[in-house]
N, CA, C, O and CB atoms as a CASP TS submission, in Angstrom:
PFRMAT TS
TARGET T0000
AUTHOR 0000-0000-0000
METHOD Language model
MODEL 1
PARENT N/A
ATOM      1  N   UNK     1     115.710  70.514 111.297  1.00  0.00           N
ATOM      2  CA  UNK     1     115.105  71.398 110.313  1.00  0.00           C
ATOM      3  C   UNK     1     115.089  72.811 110.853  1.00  0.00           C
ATOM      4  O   UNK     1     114.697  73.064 111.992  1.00  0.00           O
ATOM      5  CB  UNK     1     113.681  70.936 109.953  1.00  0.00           C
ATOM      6  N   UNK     2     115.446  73.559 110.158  1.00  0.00           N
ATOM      7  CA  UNK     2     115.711  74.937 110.942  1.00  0.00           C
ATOM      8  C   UNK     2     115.018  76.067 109.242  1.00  0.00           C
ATOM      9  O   UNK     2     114.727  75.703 108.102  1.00  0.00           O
ATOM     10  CB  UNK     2     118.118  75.163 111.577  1.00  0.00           C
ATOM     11  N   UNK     3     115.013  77.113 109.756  1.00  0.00           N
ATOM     12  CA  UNK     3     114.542  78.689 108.818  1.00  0.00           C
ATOM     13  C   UNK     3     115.653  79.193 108.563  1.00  0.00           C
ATOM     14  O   UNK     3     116.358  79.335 109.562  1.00  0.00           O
ATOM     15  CB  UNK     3     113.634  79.989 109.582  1.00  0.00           C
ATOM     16  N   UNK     4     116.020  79.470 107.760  1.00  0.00           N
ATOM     17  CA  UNK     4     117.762  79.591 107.284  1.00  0.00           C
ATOM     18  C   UNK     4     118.736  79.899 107.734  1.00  0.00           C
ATOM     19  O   UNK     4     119.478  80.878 107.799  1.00  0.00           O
ATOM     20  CB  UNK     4     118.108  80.221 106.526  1.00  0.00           C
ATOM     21  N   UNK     5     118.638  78.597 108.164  1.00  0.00           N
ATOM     22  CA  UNK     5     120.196  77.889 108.429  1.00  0.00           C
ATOM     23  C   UNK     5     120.025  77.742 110.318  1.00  0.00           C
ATOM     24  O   UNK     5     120.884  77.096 110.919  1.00  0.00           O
ATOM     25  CB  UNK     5     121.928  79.309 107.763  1.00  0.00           C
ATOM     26  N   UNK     6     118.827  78.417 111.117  1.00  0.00           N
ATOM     27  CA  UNK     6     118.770  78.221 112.241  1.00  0.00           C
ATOM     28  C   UNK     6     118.156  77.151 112.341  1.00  0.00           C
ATOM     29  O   UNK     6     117.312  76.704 111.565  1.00  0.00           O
ATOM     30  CB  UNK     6     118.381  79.088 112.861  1.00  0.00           C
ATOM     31  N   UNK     7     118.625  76.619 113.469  1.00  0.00           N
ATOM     32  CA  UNK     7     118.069  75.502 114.057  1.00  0.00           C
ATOM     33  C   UNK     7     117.080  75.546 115.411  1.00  0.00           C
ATOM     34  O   UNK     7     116.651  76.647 115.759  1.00  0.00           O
ATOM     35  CB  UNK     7     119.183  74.744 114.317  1.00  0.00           C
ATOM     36  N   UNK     8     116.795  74.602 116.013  1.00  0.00           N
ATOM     37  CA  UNK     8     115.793  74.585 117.113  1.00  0.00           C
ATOM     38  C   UNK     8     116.673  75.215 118.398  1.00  0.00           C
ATOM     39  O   UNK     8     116.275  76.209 119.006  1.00  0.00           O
ATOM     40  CB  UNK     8     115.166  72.919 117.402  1.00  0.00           C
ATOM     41  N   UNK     9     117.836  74.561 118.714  1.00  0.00           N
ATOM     42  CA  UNK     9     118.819  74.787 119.815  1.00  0.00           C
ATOM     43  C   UNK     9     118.931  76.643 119.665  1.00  0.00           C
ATOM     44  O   UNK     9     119.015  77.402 120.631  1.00  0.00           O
ATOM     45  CB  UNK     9     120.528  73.754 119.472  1.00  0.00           C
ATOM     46  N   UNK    10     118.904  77.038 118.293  1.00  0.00           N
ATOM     47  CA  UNK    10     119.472  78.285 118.164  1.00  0.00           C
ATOM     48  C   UNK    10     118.602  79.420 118.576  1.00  0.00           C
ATOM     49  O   UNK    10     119.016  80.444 119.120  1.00  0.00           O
ATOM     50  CB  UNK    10     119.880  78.450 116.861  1.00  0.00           C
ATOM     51  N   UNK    11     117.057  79.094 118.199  1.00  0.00           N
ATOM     52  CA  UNK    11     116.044  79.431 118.355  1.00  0.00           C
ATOM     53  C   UNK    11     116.003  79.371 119.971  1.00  0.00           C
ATOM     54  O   UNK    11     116.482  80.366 120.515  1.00  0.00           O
ATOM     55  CB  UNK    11     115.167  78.705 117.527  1.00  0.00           C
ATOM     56  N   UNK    12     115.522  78.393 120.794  1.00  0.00           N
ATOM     57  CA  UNK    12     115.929  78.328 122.141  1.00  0.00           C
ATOM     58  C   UNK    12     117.265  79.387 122.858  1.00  0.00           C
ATOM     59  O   UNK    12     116.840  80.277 123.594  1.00  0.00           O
ATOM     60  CB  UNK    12     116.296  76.840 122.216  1.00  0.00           C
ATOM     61  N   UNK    13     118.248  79.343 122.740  1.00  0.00           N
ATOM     62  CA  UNK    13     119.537  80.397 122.937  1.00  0.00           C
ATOM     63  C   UNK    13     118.341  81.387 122.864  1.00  0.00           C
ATOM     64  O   UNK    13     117.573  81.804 123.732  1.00  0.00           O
ATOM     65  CB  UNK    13     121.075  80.543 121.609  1.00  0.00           C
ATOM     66  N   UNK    14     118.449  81.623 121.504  1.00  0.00           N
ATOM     67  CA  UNK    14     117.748  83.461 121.488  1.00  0.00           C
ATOM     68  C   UNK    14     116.537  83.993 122.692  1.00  0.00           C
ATOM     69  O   UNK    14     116.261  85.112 123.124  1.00  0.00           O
ATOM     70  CB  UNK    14     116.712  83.715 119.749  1.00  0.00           C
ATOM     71  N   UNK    15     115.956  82.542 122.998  1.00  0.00           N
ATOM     72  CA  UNK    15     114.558  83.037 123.921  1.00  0.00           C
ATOM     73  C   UNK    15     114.888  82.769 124.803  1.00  0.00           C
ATOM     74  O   UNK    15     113.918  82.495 125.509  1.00  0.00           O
ATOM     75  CB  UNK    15     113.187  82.567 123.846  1.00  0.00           C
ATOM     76  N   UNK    16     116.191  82.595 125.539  1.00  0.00           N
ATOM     77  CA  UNK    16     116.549  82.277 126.666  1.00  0.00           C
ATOM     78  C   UNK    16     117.084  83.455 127.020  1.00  0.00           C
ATOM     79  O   UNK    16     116.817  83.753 128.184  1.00  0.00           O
ATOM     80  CB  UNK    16     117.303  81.182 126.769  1.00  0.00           C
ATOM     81  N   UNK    17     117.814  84.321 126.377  1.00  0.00           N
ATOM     82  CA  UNK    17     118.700  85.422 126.441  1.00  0.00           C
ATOM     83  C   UNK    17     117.851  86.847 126.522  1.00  0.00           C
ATOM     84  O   UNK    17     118.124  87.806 127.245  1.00  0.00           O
ATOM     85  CB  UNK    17     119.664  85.350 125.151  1.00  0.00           C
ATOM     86  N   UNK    18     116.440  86.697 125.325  1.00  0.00           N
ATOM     87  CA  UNK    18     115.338  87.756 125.121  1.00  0.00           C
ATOM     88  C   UNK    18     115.128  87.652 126.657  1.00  0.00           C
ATOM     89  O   UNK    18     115.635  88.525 127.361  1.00  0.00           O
ATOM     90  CB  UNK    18     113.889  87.402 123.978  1.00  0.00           C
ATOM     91  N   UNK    19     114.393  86.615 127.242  1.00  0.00           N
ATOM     92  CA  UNK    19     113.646  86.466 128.718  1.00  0.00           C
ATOM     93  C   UNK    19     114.952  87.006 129.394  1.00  0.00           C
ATOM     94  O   UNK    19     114.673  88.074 129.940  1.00  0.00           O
ATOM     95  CB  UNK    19     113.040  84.671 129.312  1.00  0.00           C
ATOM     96  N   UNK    20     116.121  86.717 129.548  1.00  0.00           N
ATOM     97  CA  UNK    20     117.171  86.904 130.436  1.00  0.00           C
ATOM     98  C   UNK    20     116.853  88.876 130.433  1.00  0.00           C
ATOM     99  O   UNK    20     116.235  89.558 131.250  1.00  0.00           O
ATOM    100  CB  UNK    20     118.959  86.106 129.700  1.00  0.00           C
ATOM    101  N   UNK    21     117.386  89.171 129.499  1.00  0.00           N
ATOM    102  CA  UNK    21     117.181  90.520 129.010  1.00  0.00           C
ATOM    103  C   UNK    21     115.818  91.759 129.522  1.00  0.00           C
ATOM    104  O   UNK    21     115.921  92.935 129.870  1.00  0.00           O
ATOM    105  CB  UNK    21     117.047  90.169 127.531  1.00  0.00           C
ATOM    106  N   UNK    22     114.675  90.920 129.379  1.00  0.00           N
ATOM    107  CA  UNK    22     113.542  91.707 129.204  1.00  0.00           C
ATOM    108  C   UNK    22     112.929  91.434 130.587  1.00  0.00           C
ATOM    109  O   UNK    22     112.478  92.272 131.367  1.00  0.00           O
ATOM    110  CB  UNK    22     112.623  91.327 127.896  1.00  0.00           C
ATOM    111  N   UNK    23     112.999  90.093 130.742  1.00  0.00           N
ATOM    112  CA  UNK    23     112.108  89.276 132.301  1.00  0.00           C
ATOM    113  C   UNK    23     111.201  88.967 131.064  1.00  0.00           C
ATOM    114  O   UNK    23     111.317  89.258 129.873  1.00  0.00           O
ATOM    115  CB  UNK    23     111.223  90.446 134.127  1.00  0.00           C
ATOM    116  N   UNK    24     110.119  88.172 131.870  1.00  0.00           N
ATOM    117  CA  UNK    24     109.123  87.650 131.803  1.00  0.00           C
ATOM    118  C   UNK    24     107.799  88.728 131.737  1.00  0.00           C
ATOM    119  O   UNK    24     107.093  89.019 130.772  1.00  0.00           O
ATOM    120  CB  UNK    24     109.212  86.758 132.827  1.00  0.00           C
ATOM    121  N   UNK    25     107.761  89.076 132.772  1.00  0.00           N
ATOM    122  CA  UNK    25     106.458  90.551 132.764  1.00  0.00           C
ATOM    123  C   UNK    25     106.523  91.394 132.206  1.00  0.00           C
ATOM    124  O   UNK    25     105.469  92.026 132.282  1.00  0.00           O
ATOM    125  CB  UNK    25     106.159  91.358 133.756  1.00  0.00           C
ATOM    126  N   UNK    26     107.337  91.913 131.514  1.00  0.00           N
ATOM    127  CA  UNK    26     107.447  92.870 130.337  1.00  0.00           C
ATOM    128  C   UNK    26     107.682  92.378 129.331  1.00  0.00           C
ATOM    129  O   UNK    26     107.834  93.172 128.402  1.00  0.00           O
ATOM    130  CB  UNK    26     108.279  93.776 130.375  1.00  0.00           C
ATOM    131  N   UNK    27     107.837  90.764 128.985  1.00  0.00           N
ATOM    132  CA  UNK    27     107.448  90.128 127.485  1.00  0.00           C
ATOM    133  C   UNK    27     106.242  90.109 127.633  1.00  0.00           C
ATOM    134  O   UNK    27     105.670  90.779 126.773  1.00  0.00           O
ATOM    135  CB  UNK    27     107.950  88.689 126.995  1.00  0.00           C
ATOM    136  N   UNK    28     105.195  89.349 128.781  1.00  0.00           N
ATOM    137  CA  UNK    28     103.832  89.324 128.992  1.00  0.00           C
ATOM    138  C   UNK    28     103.071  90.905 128.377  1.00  0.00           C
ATOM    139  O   UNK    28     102.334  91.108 127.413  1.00  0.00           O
ATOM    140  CB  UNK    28     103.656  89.038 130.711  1.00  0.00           C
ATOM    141  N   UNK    29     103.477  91.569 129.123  1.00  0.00           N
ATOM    142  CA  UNK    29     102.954  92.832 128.640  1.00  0.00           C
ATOM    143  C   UNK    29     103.257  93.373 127.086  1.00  0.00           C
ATOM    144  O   UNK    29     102.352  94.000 126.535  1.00  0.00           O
ATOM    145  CB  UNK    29     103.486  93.816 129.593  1.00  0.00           C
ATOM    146  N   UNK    30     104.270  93.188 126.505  1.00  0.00           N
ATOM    147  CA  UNK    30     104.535  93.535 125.660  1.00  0.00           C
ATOM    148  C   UNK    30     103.485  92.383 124.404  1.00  0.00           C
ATOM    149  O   UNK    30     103.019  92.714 123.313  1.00  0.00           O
ATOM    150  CB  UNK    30     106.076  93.643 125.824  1.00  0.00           C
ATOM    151  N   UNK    31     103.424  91.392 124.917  1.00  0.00           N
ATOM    152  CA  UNK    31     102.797  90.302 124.236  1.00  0.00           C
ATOM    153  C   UNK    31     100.994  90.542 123.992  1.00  0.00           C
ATOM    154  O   UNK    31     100.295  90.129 123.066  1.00  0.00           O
ATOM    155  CB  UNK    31     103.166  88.927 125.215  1.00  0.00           C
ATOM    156  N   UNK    32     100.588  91.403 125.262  1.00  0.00           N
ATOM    157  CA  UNK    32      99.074  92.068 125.371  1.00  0.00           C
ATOM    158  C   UNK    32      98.997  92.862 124.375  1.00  0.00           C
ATOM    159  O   UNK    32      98.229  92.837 123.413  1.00  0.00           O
ATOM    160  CB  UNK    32      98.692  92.900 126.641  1.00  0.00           C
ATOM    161  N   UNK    33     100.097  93.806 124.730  1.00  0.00           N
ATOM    162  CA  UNK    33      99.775  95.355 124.092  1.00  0.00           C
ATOM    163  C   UNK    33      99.925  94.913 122.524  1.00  0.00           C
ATOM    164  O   UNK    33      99.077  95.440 121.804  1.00  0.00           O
ATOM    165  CB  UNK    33     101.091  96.822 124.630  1.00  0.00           C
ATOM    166  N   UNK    34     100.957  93.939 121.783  1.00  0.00           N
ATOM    167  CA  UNK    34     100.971  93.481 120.479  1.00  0.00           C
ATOM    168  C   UNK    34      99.246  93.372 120.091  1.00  0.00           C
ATOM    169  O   UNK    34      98.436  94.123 119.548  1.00  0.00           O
ATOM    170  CB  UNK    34     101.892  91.965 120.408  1.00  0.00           C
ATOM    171  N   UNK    35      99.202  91.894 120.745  1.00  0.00           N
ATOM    172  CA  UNK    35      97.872  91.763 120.673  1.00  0.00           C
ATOM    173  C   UNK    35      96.339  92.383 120.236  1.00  0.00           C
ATOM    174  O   UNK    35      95.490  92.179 119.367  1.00  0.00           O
ATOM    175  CB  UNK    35      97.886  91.627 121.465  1.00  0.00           C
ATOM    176  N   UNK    36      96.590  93.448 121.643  1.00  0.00           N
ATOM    177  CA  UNK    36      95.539  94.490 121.243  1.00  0.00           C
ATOM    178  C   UNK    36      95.676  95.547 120.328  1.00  0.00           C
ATOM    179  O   UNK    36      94.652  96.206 120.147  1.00  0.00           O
ATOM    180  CB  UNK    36      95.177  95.102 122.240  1.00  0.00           C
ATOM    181  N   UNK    37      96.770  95.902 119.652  1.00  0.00           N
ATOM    182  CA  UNK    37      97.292  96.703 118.544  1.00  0.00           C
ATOM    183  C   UNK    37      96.849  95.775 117.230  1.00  0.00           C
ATOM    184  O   UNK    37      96.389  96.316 116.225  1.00  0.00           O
ATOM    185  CB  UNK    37      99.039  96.974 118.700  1.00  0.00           C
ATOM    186  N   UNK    38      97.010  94.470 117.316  1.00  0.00           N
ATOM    187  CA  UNK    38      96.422  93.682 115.542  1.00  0.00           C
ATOM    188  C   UNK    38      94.771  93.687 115.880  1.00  0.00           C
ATOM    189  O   UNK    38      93.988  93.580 114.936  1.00  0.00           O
ATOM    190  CB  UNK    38      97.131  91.409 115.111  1.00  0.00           C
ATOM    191  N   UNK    39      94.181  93.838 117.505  1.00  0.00           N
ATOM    192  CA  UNK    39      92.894  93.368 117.192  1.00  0.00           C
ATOM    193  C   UNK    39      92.188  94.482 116.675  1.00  0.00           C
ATOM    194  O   UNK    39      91.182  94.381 115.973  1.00  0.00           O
ATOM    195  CB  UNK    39      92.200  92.758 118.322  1.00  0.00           C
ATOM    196  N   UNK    40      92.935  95.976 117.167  1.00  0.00           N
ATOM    197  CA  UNK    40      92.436  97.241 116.998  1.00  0.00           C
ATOM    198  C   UNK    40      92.529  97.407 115.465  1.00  0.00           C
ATOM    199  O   UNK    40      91.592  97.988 114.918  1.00  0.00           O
ATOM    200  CB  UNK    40      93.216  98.325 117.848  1.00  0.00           C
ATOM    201  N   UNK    41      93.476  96.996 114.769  1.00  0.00           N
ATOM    202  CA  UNK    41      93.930  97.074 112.948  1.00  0.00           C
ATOM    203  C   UNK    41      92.673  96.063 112.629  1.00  0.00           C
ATOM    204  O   UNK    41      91.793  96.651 112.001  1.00  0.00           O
ATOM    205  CB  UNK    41      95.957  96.247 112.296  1.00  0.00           C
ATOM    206  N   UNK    42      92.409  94.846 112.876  1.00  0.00           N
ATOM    207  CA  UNK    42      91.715  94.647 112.381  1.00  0.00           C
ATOM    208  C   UNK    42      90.502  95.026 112.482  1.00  0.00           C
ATOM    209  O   UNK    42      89.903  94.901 111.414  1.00  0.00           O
ATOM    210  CB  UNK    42      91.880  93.939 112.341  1.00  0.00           C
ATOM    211  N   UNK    43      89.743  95.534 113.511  1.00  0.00           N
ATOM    212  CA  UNK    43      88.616  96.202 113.856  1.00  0.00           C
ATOM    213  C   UNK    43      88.406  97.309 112.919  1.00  0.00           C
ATOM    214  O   UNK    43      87.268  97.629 112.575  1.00  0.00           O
ATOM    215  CB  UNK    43      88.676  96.641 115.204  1.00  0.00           C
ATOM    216  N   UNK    44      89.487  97.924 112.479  1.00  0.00           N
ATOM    217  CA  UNK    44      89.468  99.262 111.860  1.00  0.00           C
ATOM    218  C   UNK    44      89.360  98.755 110.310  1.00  0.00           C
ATOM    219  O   UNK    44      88.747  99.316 109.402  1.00  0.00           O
ATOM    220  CB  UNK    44      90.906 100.273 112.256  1.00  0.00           C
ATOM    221  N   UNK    45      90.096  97.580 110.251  1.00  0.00           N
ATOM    222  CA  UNK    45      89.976  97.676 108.465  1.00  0.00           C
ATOM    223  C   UNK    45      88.453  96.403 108.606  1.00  0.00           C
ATOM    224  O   UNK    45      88.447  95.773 107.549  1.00  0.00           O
ATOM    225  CB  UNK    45      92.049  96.825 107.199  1.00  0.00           C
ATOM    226  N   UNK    46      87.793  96.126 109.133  1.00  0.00           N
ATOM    227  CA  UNK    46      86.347  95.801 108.303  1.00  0.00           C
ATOM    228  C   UNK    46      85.886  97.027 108.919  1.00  0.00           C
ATOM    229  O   UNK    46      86.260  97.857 108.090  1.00  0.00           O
ATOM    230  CB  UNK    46      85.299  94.212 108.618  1.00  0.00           C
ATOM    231  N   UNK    47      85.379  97.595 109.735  1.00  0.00           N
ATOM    232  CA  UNK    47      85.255  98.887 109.743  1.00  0.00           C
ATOM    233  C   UNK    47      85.253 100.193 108.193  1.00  0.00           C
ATOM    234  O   UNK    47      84.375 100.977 107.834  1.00  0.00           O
ATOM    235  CB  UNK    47      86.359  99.028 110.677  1.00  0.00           C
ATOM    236  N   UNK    48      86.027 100.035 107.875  1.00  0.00           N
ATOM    237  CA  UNK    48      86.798 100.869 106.415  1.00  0.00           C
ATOM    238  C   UNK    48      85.779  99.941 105.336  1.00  0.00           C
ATOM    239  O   UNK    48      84.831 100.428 104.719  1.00  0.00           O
ATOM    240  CB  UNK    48      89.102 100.492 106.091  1.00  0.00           C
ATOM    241  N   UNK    49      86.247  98.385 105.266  1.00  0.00           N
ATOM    242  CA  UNK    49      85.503  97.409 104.628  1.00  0.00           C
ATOM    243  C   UNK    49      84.248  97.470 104.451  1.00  0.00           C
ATOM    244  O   UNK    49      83.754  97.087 103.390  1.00  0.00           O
ATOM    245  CB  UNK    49      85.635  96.432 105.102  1.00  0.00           C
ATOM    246  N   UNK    50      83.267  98.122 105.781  1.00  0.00           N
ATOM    247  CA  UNK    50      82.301  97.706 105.612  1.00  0.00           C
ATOM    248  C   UNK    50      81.386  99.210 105.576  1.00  0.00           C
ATOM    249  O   UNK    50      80.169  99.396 105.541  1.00  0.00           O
ATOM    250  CB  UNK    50      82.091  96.587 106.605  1.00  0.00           C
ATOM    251  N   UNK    51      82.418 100.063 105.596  1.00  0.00           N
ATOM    252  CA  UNK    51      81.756 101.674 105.336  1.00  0.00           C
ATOM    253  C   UNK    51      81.854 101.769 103.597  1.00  0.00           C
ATOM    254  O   UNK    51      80.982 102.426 103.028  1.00  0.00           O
ATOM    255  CB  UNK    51      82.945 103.223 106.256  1.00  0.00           C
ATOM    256  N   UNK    52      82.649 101.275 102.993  1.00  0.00           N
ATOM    257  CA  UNK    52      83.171 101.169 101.724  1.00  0.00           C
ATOM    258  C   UNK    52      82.024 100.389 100.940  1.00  0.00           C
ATOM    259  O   UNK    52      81.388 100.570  99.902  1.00  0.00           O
ATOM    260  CB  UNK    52      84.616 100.443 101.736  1.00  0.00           C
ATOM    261  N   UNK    53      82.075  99.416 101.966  1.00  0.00           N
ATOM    262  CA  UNK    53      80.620  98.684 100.989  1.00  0.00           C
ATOM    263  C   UNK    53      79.090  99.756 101.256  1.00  0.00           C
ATOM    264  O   UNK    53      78.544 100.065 100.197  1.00  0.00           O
ATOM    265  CB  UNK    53      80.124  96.592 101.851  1.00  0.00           C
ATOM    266  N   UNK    54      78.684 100.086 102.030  1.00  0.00           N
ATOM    267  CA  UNK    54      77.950 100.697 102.792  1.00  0.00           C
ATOM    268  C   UNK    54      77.868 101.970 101.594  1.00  0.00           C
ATOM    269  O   UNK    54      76.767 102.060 101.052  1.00  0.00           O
ATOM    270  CB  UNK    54      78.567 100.905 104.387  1.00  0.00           C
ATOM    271  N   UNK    55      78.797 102.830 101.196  1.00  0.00           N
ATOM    272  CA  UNK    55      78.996 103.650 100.101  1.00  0.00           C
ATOM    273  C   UNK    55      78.547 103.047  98.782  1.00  0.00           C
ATOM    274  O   UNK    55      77.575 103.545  98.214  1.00  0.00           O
ATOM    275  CB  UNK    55      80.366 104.002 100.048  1.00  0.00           C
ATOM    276  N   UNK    56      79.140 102.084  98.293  1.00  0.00           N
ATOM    277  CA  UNK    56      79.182 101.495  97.151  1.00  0.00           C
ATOM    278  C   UNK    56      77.280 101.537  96.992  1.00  0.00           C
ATOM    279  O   UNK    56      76.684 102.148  96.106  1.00  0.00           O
ATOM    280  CB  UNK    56      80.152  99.869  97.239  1.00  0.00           C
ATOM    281  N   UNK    57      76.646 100.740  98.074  1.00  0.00           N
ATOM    282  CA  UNK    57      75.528  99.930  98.081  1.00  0.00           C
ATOM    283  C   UNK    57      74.638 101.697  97.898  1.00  0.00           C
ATOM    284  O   UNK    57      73.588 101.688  97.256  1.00  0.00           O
ATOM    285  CB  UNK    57      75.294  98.638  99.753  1.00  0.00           C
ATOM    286  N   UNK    58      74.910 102.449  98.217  1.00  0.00           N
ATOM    287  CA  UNK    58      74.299 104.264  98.145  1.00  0.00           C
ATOM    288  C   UNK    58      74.562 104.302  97.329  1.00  0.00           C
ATOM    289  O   UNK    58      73.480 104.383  96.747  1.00  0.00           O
ATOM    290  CB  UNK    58      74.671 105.576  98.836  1.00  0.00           C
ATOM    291  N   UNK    59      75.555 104.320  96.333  1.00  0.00           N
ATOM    292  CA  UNK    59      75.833 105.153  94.992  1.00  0.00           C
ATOM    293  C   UNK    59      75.089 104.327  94.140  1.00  0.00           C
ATOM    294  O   UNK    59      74.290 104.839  93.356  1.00  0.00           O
ATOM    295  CB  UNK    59      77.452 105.354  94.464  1.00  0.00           C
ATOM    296  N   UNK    60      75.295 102.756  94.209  1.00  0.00           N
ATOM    297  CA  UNK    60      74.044 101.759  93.572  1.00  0.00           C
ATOM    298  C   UNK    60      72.671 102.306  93.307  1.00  0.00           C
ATOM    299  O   UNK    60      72.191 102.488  92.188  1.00  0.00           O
ATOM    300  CB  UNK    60      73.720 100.580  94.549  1.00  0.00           C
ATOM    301  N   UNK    61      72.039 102.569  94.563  1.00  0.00           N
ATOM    302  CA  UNK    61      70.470 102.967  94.997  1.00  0.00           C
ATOM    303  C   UNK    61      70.163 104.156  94.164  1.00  0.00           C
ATOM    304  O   UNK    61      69.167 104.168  93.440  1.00  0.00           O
ATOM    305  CB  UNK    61      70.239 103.390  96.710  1.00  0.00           C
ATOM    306  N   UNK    62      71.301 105.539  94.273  1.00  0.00           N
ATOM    307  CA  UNK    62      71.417 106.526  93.923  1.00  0.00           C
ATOM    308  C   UNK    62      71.018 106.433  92.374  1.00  0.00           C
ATOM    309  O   UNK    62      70.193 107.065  91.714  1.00  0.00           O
ATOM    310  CB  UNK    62      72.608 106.951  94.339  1.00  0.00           C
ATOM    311  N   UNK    63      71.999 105.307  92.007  1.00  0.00           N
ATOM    312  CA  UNK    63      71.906 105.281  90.299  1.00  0.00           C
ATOM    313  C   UNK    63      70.839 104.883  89.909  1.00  0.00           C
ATOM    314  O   UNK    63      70.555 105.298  88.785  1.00  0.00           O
ATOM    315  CB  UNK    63      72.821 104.440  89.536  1.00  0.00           C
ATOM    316  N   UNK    64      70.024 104.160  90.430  1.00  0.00           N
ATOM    317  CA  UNK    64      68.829 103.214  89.964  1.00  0.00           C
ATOM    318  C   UNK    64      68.043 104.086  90.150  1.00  0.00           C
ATOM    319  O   UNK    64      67.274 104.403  89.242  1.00  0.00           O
ATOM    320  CB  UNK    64      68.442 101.861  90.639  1.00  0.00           C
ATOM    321  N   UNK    65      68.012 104.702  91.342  1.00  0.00           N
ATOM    322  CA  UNK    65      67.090 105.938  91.427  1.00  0.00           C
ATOM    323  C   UNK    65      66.868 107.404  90.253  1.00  0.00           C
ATOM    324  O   UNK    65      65.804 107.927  89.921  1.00  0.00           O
ATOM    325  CB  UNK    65      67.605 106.488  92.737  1.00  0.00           C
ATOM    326  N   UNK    66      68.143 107.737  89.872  1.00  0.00           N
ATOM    327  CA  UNK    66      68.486 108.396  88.910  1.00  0.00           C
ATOM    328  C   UNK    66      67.853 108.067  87.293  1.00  0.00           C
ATOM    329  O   UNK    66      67.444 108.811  86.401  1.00  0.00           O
ATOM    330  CB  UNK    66      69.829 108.271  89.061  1.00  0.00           C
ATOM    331  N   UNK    67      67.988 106.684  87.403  1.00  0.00           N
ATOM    332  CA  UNK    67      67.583 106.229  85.813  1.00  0.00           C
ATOM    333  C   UNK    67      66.481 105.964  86.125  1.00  0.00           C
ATOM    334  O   UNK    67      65.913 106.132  85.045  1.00  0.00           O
ATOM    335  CB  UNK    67      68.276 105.020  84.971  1.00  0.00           C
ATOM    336  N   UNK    68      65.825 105.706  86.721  1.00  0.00           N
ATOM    337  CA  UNK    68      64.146 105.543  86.814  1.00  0.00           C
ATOM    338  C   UNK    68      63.756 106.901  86.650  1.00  0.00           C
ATOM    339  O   UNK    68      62.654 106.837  86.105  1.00  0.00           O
ATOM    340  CB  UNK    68      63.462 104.899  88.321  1.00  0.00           C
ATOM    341  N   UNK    69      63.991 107.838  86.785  1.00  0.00           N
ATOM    342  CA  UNK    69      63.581 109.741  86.544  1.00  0.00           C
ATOM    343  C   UNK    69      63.538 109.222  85.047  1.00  0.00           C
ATOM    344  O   UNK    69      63.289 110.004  84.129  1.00  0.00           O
ATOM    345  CB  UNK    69      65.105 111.454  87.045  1.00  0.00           C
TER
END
């Protein structure tokens, strides 16, 4: 069973050749720095998420406050 049209053997080749290519310690590293680049995106978007709600929940208060005048 392979992802179109690759197979397992083919898949293997490629990561045999990447490691041949790169080494090992600079996939490792490269594999961190990925890492900490999606944890930082996600940190940032509930961050955004949760300033957004944080707004919303003010303009709410704001309004209720407004119509009670």
């Amino acid at each position: 069973m392979g992802m179109g049209g690759l197979h397992i053997w083919h898949l293997l080749i490629i990561l045999v050749i990447v490691i041949m290519l790169f080494g090992t310690k600079r996939l490792s590293t490269l594999g961190s720095d990925l890492g900490s680049a999606i944890k930082g995106f996600r940190k940032s978007m509930t961050e955004d998420n949760e300033s957004q709600k944080a707004g919303t929940d003010a303009n709410k208060s704001a309004d209720s406050t407004a119509a009670d005048k």
